[in-house]
BATI-860309 format. One line per 8 residues: number of its first residue (from 1); their letters; for each residue z, y, x of N, C-alpha, C. Coordinates in steps of 0.2 Angstrom, whole numbers, plus 5000, padded with zeros to 4 digits. Layout:
# residues N
NUM> a> Z/Y/X/Z/Y/X/Z/Y/X ~ ... .
This chain:
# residues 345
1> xxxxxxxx> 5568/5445/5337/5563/5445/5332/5557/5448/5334 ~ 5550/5443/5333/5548/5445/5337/5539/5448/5331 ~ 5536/5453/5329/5533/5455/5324/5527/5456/5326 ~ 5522/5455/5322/5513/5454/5325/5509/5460/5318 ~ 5509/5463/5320/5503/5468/5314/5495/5465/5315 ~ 5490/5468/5311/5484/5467/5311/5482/5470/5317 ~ 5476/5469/5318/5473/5475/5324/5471/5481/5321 ~ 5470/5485/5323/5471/5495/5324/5464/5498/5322 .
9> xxxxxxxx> 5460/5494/5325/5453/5497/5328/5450/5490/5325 ~ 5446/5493/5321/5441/5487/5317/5437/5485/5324 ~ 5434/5489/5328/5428/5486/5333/5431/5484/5339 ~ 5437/5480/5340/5440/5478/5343/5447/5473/5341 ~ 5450/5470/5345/5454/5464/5345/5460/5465/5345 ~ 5465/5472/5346/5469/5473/5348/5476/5473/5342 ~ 5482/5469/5346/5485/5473/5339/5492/5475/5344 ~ 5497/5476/5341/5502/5478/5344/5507/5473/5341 .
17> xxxxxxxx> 5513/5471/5346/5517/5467/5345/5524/5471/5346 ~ 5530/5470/5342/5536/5475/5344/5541/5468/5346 ~ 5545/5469/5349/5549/5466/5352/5557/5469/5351 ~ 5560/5467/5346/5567/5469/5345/5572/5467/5347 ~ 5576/5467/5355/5580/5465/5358/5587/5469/5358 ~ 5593/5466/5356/5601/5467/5358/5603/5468/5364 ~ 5604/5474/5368/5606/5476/5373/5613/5480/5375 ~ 5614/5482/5379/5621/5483/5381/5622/5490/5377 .
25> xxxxxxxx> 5616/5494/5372/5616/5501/5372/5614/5499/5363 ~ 5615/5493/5361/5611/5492/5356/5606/5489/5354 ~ 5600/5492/5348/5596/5487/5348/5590/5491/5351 ~ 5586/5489/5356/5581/5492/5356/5571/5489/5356 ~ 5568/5495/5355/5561/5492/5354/5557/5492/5358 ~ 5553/5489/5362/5550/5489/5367/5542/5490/5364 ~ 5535/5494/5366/5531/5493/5359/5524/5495/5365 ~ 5520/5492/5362/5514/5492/5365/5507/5493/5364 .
33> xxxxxxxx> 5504/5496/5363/5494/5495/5361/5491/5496/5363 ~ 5489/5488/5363/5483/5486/5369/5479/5487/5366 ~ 5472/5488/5370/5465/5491/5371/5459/5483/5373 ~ 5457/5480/5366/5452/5474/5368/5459/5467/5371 ~ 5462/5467/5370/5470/5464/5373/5477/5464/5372 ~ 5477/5458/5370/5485/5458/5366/5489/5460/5373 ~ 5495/5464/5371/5500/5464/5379/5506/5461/5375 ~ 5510/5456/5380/5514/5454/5374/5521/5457/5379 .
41> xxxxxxxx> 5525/5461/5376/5531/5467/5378/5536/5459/5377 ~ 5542/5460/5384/5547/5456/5383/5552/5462/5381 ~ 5560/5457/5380/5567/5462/5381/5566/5468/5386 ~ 5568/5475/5384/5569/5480/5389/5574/5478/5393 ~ 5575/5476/5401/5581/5475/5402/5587/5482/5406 ~ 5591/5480/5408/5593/5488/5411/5589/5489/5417 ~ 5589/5494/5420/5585/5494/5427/5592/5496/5431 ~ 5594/5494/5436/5600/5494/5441/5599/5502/5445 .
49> xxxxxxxx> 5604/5505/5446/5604/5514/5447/5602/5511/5456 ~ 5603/5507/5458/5605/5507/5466/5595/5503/5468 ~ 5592/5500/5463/5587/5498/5465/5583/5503/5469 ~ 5579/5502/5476/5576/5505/5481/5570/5508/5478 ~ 5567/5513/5480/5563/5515/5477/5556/5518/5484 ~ 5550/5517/5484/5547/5520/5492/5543/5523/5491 ~ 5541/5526/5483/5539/5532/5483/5539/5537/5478 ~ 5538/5542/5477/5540/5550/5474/5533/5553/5472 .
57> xxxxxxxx> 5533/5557/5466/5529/5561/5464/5532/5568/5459 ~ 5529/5573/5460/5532/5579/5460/5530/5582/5452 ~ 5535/5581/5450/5536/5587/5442/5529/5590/5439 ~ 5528/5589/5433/5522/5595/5433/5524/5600/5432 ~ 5521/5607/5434/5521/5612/5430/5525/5617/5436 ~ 5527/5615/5440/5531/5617/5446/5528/5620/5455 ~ 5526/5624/5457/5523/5625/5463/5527/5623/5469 ~ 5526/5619/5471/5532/5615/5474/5525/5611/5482 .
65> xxxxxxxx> 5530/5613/5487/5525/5611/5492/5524/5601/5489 ~ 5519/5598/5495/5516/5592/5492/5524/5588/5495 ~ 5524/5585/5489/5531/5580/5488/5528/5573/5491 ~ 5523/5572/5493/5523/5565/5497/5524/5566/5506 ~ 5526/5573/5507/5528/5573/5514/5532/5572/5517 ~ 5531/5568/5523/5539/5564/5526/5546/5569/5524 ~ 5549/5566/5524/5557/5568/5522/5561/5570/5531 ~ 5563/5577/5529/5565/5579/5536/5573/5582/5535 .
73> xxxxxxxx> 5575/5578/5541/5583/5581/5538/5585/5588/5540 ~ 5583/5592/5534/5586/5598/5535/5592/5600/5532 ~ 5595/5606/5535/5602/5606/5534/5608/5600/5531 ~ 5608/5597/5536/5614/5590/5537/5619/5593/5535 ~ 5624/5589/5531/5629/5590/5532/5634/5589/5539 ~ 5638/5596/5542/5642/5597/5548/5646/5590/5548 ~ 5644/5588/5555/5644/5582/5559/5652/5582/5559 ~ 5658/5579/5555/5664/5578/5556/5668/5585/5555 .
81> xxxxxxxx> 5666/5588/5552/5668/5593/5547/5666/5596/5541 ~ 5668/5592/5535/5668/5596/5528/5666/5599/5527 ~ 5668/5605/5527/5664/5612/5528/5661/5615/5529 ~ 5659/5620/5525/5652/5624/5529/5654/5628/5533 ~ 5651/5631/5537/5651/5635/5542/5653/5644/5538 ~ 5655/5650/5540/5657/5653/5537/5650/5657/5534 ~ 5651/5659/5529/5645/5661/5524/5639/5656/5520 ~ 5642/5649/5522/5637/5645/5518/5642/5641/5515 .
89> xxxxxxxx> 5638/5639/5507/5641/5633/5504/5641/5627/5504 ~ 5644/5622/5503/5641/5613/5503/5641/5612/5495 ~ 5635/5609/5496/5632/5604/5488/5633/5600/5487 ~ 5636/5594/5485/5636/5587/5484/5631/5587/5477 ~ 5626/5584/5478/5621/5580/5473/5621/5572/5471 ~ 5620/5573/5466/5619/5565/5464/5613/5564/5458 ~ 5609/5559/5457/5609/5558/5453/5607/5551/5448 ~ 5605/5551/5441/5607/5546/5435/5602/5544/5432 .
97> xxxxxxxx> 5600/5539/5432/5596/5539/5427/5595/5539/5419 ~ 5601/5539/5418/5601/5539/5411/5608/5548/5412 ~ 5608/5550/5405/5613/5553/5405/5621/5547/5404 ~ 5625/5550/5407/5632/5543/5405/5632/5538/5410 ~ 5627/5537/5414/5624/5532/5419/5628/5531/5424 ~ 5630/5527/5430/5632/5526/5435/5626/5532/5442 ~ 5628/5535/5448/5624/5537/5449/5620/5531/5454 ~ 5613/5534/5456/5609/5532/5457/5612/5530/5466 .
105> xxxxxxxx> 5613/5524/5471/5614/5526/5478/5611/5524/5481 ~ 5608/5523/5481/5599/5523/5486/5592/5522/5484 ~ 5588/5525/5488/5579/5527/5485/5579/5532/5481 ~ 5585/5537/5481/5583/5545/5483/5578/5547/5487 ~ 5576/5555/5485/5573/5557/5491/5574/5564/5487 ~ 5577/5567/5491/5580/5574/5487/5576/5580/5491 ~ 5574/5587/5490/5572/5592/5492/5573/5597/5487 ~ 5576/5601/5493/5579/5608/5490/5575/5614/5494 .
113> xxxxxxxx> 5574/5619/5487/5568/5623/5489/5569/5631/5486 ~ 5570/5636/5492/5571/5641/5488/5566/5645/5483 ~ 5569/5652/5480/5565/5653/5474/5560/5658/5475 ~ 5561/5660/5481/5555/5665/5481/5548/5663/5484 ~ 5543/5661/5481/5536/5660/5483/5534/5663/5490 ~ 5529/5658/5493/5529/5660/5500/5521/5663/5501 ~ 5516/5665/5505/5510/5669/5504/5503/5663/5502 ~ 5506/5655/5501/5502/5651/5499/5505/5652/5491 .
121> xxxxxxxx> 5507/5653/5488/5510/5652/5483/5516/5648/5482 ~ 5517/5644/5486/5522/5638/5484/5529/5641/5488 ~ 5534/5636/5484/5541/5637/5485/5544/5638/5491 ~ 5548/5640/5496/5547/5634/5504/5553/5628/5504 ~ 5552/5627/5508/5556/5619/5507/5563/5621/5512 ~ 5569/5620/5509/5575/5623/5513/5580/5616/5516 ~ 5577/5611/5511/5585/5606/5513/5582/5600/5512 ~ 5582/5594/5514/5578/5586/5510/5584/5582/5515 .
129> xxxxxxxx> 5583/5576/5508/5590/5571/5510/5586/5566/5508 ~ 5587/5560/5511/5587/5554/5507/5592/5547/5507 ~ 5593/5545/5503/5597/5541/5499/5599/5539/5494 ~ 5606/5541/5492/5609/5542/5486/5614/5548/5485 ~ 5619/5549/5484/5623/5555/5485/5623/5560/5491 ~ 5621/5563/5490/5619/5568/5495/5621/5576/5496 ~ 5626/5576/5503/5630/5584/5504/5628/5588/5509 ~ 5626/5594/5506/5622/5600/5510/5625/5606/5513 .
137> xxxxxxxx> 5624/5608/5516/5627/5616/5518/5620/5622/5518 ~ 5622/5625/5513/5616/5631/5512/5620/5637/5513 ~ 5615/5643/5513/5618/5648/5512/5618/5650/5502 ~ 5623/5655/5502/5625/5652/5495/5621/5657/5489 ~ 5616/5656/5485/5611/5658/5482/5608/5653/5478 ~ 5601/5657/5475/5596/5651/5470/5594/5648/5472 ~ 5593/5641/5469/5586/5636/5471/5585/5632/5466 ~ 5579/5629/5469/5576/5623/5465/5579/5617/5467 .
145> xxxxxxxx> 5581/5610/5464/5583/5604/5468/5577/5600/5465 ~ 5574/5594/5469/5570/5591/5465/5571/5584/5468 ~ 5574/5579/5462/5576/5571/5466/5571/5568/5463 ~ 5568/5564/5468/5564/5558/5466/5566/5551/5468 ~ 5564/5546/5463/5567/5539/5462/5559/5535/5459 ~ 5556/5534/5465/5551/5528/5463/5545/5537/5461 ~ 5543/5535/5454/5537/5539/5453/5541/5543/5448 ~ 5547/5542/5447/5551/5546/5441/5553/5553/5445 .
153> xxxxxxxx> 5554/5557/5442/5559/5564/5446/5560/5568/5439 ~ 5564/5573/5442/5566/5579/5440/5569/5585/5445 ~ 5566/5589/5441/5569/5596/5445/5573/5600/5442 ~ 5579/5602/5443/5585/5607/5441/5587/5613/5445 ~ 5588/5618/5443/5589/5624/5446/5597/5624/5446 ~ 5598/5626/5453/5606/5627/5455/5606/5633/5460 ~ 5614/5635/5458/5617/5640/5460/5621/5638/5465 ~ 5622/5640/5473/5628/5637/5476/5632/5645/5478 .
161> xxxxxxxx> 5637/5642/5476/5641/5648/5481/5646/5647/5485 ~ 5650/5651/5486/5655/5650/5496/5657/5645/5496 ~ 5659/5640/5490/5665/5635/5487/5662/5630/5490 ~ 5666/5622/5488/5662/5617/5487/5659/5619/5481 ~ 5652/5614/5479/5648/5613/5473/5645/5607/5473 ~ 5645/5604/5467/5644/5599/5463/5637/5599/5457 ~ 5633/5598/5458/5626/5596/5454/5625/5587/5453 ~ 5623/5588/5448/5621/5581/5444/5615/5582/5441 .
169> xxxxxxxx> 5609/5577/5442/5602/5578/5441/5601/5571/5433 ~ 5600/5572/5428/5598/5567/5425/5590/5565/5424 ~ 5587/5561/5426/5580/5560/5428/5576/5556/5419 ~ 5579/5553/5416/5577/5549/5413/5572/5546/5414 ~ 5575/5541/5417/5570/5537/5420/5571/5528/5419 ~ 5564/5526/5419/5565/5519/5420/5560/5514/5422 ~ 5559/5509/5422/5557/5505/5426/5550/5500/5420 ~ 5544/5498/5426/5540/5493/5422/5537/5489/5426 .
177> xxxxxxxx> 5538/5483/5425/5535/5477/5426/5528/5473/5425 ~ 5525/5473/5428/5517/5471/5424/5516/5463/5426 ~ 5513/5460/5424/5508/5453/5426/5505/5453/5418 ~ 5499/5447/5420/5495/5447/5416/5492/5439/5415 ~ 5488/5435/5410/5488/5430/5410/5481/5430/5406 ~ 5480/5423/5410/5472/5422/5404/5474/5419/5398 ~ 5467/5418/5394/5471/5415/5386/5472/5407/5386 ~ 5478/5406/5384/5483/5399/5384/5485/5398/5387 .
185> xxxxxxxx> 5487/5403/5392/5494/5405/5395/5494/5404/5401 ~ 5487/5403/5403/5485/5400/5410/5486/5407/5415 ~ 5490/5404/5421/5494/5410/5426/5484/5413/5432 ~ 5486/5417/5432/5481/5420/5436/5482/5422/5444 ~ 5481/5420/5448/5483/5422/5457/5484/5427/5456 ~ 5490/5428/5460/5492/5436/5461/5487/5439/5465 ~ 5486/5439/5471/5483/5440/5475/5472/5442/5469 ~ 5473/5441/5466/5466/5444/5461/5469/5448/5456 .
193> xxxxxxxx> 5475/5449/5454/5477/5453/5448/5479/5461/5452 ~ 5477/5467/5449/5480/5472/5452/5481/5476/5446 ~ 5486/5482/5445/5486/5487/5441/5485/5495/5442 ~ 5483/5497/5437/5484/5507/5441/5486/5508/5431 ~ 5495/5514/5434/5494/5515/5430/5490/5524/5428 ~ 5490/5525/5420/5490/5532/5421/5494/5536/5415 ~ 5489/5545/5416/5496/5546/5412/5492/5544/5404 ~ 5495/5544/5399/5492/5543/5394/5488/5549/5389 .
201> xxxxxxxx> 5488/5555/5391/5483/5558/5388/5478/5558/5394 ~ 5472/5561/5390/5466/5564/5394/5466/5571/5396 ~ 5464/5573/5403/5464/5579/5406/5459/5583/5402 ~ 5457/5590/5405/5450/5592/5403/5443/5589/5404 ~ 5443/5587/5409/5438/5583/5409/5437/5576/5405 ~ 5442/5575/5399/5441/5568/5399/5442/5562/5402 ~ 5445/5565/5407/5448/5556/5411/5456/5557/5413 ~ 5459/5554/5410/5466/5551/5412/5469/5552/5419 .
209> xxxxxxxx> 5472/5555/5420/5475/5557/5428/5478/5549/5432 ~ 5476/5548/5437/5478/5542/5439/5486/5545/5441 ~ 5489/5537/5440/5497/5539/5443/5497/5536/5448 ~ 5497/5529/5449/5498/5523/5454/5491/5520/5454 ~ 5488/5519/5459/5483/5514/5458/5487/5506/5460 ~ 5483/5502/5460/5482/5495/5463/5490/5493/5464 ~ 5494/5492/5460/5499/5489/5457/5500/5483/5457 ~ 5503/5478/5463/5505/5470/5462/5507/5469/5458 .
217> xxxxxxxx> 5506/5462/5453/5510/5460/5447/5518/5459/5450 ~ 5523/5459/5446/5529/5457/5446/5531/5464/5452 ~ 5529/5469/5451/5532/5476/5457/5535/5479/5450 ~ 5543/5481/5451/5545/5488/5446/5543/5493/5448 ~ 5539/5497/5446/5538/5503/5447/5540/5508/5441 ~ 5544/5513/5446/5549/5518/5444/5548/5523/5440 ~ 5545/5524/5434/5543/5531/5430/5548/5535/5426 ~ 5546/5542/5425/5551/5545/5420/5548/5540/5412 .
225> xxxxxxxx> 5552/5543/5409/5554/5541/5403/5546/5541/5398 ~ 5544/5538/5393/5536/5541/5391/5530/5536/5390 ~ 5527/5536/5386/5519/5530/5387/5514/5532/5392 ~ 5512/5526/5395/5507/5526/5400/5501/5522/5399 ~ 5495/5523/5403/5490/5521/5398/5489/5515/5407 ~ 5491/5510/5406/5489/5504/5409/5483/5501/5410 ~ 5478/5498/5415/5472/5498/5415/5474/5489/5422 ~ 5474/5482/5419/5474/5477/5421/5467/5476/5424 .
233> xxxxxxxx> 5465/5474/5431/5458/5471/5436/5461/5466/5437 ~ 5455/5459/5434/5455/5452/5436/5449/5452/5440 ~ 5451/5452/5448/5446/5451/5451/5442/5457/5454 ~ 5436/5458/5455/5431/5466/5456/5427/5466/5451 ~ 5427/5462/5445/5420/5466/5443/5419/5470/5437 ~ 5422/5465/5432/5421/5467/5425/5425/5465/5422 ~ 5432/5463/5423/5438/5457/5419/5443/5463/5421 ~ 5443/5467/5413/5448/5473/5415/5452/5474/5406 .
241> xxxxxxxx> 5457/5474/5406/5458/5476/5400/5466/5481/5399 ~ 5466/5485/5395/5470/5491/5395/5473/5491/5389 ~ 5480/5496/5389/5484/5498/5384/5489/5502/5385 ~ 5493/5506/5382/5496/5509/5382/5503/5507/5382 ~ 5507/5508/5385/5515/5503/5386/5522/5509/5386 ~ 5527/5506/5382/5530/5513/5384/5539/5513/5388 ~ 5539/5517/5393/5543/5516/5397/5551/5518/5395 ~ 5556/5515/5394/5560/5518/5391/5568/5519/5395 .
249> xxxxxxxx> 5570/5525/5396/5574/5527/5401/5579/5524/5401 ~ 5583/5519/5408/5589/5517/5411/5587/5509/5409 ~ 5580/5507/5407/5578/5502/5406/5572/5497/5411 ~ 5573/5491/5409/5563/5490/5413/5560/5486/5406 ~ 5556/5490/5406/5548/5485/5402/5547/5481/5406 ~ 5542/5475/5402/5539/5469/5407/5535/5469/5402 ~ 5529/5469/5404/5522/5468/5399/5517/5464/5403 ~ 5516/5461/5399/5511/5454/5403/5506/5455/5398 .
257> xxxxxxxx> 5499/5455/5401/5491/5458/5397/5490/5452/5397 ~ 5483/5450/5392/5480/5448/5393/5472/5446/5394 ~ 5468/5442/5398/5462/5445/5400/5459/5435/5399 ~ 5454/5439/5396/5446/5433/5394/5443/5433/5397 ~ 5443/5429/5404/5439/5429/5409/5438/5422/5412 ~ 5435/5421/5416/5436/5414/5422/5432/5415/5427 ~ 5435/5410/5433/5431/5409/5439/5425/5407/5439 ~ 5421/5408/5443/5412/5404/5443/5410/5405/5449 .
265> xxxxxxxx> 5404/5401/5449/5404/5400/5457/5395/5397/5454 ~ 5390/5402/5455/5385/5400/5455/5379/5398/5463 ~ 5375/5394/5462/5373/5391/5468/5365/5387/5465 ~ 5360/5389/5470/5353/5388/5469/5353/5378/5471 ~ 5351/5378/5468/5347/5368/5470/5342/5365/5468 ~ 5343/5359/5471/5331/5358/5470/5333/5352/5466 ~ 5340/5351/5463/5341/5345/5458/5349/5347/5455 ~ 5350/5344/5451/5358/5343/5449/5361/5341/5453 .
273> xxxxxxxx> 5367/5343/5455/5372/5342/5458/5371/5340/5464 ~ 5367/5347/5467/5364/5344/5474/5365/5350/5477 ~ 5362/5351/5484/5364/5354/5489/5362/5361/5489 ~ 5368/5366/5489/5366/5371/5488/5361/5375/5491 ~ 5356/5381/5492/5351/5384/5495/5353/5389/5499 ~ 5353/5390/5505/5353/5395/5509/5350/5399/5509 ~ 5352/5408/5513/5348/5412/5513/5346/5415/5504 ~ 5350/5415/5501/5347/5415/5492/5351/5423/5489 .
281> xxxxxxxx> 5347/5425/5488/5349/5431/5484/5352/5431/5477 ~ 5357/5434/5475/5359/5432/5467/5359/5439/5465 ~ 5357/5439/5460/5360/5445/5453/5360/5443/5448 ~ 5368/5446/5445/5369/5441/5438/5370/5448/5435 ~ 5366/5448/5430/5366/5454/5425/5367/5449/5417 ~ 5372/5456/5413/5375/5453/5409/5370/5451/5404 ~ 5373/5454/5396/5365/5452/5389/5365/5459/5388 ~ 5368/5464/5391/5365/5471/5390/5359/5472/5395 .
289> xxxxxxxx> 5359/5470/5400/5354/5471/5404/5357/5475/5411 ~ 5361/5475/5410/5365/5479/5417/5366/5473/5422 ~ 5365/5475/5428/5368/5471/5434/5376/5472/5436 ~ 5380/5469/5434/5387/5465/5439/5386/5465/5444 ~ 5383/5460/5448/5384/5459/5453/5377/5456/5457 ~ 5377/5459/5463/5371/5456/5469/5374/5453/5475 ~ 5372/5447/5476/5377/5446/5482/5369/5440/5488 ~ 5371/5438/5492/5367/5436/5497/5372/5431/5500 .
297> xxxxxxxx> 5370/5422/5498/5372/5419/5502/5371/5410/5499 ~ 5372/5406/5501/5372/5399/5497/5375/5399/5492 ~ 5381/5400/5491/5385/5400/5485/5388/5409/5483 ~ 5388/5411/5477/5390/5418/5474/5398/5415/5471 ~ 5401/5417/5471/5408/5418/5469/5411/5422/5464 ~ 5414/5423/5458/5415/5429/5454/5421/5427/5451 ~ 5422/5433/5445/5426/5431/5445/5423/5437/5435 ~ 5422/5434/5430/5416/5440/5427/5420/5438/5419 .
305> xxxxxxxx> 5420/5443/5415/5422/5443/5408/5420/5439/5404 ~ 5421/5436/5397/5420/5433/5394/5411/5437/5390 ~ 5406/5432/5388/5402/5433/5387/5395/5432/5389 ~ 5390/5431/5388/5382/5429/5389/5380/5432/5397 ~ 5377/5429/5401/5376/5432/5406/5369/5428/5409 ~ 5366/5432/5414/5361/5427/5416/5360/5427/5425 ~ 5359/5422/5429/5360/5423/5434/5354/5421/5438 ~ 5350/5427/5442/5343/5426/5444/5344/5426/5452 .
313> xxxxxxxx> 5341/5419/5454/5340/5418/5462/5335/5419/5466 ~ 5335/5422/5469/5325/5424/5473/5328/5419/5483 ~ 5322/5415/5482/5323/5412/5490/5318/5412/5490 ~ 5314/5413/5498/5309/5413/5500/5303/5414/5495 ~ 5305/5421/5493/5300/5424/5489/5299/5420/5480 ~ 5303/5415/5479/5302/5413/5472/5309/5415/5470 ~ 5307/5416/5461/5313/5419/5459/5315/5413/5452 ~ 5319/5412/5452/5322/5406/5447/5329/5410/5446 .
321> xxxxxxxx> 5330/5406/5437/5334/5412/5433/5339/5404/5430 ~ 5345/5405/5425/5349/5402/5421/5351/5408/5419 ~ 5352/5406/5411/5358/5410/5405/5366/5406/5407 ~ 5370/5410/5405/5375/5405/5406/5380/5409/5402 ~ 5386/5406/5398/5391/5410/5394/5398/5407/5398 ~ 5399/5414/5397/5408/5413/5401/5413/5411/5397 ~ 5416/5407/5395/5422/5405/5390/5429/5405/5394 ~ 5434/5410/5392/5439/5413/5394/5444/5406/5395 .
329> xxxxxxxx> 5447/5408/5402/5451/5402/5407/5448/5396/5407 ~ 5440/5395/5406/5437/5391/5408/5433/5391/5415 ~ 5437/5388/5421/5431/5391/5427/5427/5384/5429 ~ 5420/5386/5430/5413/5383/5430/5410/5383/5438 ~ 5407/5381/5439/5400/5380/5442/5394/5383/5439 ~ 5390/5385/5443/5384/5387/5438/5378/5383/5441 ~ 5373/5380/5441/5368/5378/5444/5360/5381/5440 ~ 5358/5384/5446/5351/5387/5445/5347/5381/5450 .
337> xxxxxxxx> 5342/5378/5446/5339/5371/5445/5331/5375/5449 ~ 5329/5375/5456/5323/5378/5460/5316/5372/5459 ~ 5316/5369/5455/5313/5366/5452/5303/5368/5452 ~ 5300/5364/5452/5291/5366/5453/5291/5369/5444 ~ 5289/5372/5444/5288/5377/5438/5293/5379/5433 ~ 5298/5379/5437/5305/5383/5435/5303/5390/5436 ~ 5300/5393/5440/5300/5400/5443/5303/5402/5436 ~ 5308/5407/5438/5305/5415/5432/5300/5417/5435 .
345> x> 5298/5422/5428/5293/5428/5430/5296/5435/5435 .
């Protein structure tokens, strides 16, 4: 069942769609609000514990040296011997993404950090694993364990002693998948589509902390549990539309935006449908008066939002103009006609 409300935001287009799918755990909701752009939310489907992950971002709130540092194998487990050595413990770690979950068996990236602060301030770094289940020999005392899967993590505090020991990490975590389409369904080149997600509140300063930039469509990327404020780029210039999506643990989202935009391709001529001009300077500034784009050559290339725009050509010191309006997944030609008393001023 699939449910469409009004839009949110009188000075904007947006509404939110819910998506009510039957799944192995039930029913669950998938929910979305888009910013100037409908996002239209599929089935959450599960997200598989064994899927690879290649890379990690470190807990907040935690003094934790920086977690994108290569992974070094400290303290192995003893080469053909179970056991620790006398006066230290072994750990067996694992972990899940859901509580109840199957464990997690590769695209871990484990470190283990003792608790006493070092003269920078930060934890030191005693033990790092990567994989999936993973067995340590420490000396036996406090720590911190911190497992990353994709950009989800968590950190748990463990005590090891003489014994074997056993810790399990629940990450609540899960998965989202982005693509995006123009309107009437028309597919956009991957290779022009990118995404960055962020977090969903704003910092002190008023801007949203980047998580992931520049994001291929059709990539799972791995987060904890929670909303995120997605930001869709059609192209480089101005074809950007945003919302808020929510990621929900031992699952994948798939959110496909949508963006009001088209390709164009503007070019100077001394007649219709005639021979482009060399050497020709472009700047297309929109109906606010701001400049997009300046580019230098016989033909300009874009890729520009839905809306009124004007495109001004200067060759050999004269300058000629066209208005033009962009209609969404309509892509165009533009001709600026260098005609005897065409000039602009």
């Amino acid at each position: 069942m699939v449910l469409f409300l009004p839009p949110v935001w009188a000075s904007t287009q947006a509404m939110i769609r819910l998506d009510f799918s039957l799944t192995a755990n039930g029913l669950s909701i998938a929910r979305s609000l888009a910013v100037a752009a409908a996002i239209v939310m599929s089935a959450a489907a599960p997200l598989h514990a064994q899927d690879p992950s290649p890379s990690f971002a470190p807990d907040a709130g935690i003094n934790l040296p920086p977690i994108d540092a290569p992974v070094q194998n400290y303290a192995p487990p003893r080469a053909g011997n179970p056991l620790a050595a006398p006066g230290e413990g072994t750990i067996t770690l694992s972990a899940k993404l859901v509580e109840g979950g199957p464990d997690i068996t590769r695209g871990l990236v484990w470190r283990i950090f003792g608790e006493t602060a070092g003269e920078d301030g930060t934890l030191p770094l005693v033990a790092s694993a990567r994989g999936g289940v993973a067995t340590l020999s420490l000396e036996p005392g406090s720590y911190l364990v911190h497992a990353s899967f994709g950009r989800a993590g968590a950190t748990k505090r463990i005590r090891i002693g003489p014994d074997f020991n056993r810790e399990s990490v629940v990450l609540e975590a899960g998965g989202l998948k982005l693509d995006a389409l123009l309107s009437g369904g028309v597919r956009i080149p991957p290779d022009d589509l990118r995404f960055s997600i962020y977090e969903q509140d704003e910092d002190a300063t008023g801007e949203r902390p980047l998580i992931i930039p520049n994001v291929k469509p059709g990539t799972v990327v791995r987060l904890n549990s929670g909303t995120y404020h997605v930001v869709s780029r059609y192209g480089d210039l101005n074809a950007r539309v945003a919302g808020d999506i929510r990621v929900e643990a031992g699952k994948v989202t798939e959110a496909t935006m949508e963006h009001r935009a088209a390709e164009l391709t503007v070019k100077l001529v001394r007649q219709e449908n005639g021979e482009a001009l060399a050497d020709t300077s472009w700047t297309i500034v929109d109906e606010a008066g701001e400049t997009v784009r300046e580019e230098v050559g016989a033909f300009a290339s874009m890729v520009l939002a839905e809306g009124s725009y004007t495109a001004v050509a200067k060759n050999r010191e004269r300058v000629f103009s066209r208005d033009f309006v962009v209609v969404p997944g309509r892509n165009q030609d533009v001709e600026v006609i260098a005609a005897e008393g065409a000039a602009a001023p």
